[in-house]
N, C-alpha and C positions, 0 to 999 in steps of 0.2 A: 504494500500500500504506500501512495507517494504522501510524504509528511510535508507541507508547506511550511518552509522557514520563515521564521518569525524577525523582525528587529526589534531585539530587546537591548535597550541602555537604562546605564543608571541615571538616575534624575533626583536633582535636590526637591526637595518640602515643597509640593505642590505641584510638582511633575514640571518645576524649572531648570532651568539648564543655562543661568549665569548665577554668580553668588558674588556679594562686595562686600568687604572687611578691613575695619583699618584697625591699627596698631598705633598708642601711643607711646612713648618715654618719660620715665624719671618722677613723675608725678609731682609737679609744677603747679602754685596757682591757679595758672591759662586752663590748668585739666578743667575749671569749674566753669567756664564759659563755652570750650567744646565740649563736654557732655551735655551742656541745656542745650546746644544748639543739634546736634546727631540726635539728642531727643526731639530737638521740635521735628526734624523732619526726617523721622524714625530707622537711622543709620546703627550699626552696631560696633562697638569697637573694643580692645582688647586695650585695657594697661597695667604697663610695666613698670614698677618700683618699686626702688629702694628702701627697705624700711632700716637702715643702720646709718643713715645720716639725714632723719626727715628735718631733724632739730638743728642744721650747722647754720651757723650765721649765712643770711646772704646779703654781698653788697649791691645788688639790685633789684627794685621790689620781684620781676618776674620771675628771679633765682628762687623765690618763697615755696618752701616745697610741704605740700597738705598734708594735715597732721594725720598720721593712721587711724583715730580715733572717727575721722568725718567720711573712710573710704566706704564704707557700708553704704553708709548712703546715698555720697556722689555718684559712686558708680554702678549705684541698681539697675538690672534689665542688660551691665555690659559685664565682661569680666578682668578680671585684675589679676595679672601675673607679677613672677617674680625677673626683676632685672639686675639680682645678687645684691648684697646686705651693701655695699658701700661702694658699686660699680668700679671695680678693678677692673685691667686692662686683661682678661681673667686667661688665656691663654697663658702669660708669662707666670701665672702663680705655682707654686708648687700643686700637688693632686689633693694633700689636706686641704688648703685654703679654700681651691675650687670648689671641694663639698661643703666646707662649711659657710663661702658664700652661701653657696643654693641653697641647703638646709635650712640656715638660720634665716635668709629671705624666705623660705615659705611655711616655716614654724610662722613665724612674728605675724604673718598674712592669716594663715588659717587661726591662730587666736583673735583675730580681729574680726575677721568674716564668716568663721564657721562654717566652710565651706571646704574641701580639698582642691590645693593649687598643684597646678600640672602644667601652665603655660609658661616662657620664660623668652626675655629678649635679651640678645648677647650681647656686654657693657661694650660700647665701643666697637660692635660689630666683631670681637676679639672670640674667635673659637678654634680649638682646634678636634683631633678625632681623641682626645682626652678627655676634653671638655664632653663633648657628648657620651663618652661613657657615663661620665660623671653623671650627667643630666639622666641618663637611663636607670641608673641605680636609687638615683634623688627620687622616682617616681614623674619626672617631667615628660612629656609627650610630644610639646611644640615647641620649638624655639624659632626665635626671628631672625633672619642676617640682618645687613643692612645695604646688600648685593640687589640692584635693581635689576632686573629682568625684562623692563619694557614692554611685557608680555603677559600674557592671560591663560596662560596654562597652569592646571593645575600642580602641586608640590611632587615630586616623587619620593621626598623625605620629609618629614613636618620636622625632624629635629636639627633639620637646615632649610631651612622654608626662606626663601626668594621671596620676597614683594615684588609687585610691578614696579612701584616707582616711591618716591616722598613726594611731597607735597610741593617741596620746591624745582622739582625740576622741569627744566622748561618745558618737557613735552606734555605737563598735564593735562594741559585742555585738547591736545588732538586726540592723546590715548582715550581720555574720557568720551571724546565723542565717536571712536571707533569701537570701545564697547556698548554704549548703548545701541551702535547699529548692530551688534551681533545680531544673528538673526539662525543659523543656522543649529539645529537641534540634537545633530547626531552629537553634537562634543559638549563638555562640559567647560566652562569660561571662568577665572577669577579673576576680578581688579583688589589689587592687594595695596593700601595707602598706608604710607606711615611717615610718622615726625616726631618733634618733638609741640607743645604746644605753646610754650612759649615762644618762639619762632616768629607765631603768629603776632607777639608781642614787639620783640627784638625789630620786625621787618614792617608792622607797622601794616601787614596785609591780610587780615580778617577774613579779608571780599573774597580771599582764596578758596578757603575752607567749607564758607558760607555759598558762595556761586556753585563748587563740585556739590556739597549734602542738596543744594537745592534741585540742579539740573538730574541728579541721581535718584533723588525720592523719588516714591510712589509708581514702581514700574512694576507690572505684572511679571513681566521674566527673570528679576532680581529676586534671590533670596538674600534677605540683609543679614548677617551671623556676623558671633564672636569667631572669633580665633579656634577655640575649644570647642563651639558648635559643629563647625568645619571638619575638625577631626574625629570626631565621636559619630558623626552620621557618615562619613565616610567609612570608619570603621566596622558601624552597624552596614552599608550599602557592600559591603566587601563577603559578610557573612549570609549574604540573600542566597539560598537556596535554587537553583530552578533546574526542573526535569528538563533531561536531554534534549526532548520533542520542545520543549517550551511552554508545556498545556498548563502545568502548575506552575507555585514559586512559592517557597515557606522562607518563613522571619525567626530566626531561632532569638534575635534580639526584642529587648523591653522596647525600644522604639518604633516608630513608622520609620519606611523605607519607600522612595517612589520609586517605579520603573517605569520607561517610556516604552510602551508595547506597540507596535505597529503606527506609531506617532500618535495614542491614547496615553495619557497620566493612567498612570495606576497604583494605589497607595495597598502597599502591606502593612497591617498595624502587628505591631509585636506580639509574637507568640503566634503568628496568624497561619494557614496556609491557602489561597485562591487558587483558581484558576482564570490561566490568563487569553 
């Protein structure tokens, strides 16, 4: 009997097939004017910092870095990684130092938010294939370069994960307006942003920020995720089951999984088995 092949891809939360994530640093002042504003126009974003020098003197108000006590709240709805207890240049550290960065960065996190941290951005872009052991044993999952890519493919490693690009570089706004024309379904697309947020201070350019959250909001083919969203549904999209023929698909994970079936969404919710 002839079996008609199916085109089955994976597809993010809601059977889309782009996803945008930024990444901030250091945890700065500026952090409390870009989370109101990603919140107004419902962007998700991932930050990194330092909890072992939130208290050092700064000689410029936007050096001012938020007390661990207010991160619960500033950053509800996004998630908060570790960017080592006092951002060394952490490659040059001996392999003690290295863990007890990361440790004690995401001890000090997790008493503060009650939450397990597994995200982490590399102090100074500084990593090496140490460093990531280190990072694997610490219990972390994602780490950020600070290697721009120019590009919308996804990660092949999350604990060297490429960005497309920061925010200041000049190609922002062509790249930005070539991912909103993606258009084609068979692939899966990420725009990866990252800075710092004070930046936006230093440079005196807001309109930056505020221009990309706003041209970017509210698109049907965008799914907006953390960092740790990213990785966890991808993880869950990896363990999807599907029979030979393609007639079924089982969810052996807690979450929903989408697959794009003959170019139909189709959502497996956890623990589920359909047929498709």
């Amino acid at each position: 009997m002839e079996t008609k092949i199916k085109n089955i891809y994976t597809a993010f939360p809601g059977g889309k097939h782009k996803v945008l994530t930024l990444s901030y640093d250091d945890g700065k002042i500026a952090d409390r004017r870009l989370v109101s504003l990603l919140n107004e126009y419902g962007l998700k974003g991932t930050f990194n910092v330092n909890t072992g020098i939130e208290r050092f003197y700064s000689r410029e108000y936007y050096e001012e870095r938020i007390p661990i006590t207010e991160y619960k709240e500033l950053y509800k709805g996004h998630e908060v990684a570790c960017h080592t207890l006092t951002h060394p240049t952490i490659a040059r550290c001996p392999k003690e130092q290295i863990l007890l960065q990361i440790l004690e960065d995401r001890r000090n996190l997790e008493q503060a938010l009650r939450v397990p941290i597994r995200g982490l951005a590399y102090p100074n872009g500084s990593y090496d294939d140490q460093v990531v052991d280190a990072l694997k044993a610490s219990g972390i999952v994602h780490a950020r370069t600070v290697t721009s890519t120019l590009s919308f493919a996804m990660p092949t490693d999350f604990l060297r994960w490429n960005p497309t690009c920061s925010h200041k570089n000049p190609n922002l706004e062509n790249l930005k307006k070539e991912f909103l024309n993606l258009h084609k379904t068979q692939y899966l697309y990420m725009f990866y942003l990252w800075g710092h947020s004070y930046e936006f201070e230093v440079d005196n350019n807001w309109n930056v920020i505020e221009d990309f959250a706003k041209d970017m909001s509210g698109k049907d083919d965008i799914w907006y995720a953390t960092n740790i969203e990213i990785v966890d549904y991808m993880d869950a999209a990896r363990r999807i089951l599907v029979s030979i023929d393609g007639d079924f698909a089982y969810n052996p994970s807690a979450q929903s999984v989408w697959l794009e079936v003959d170019k139909k969404a189709v959502e497996i919710k956890g623990g589920e088995q359909i047929d498709l």
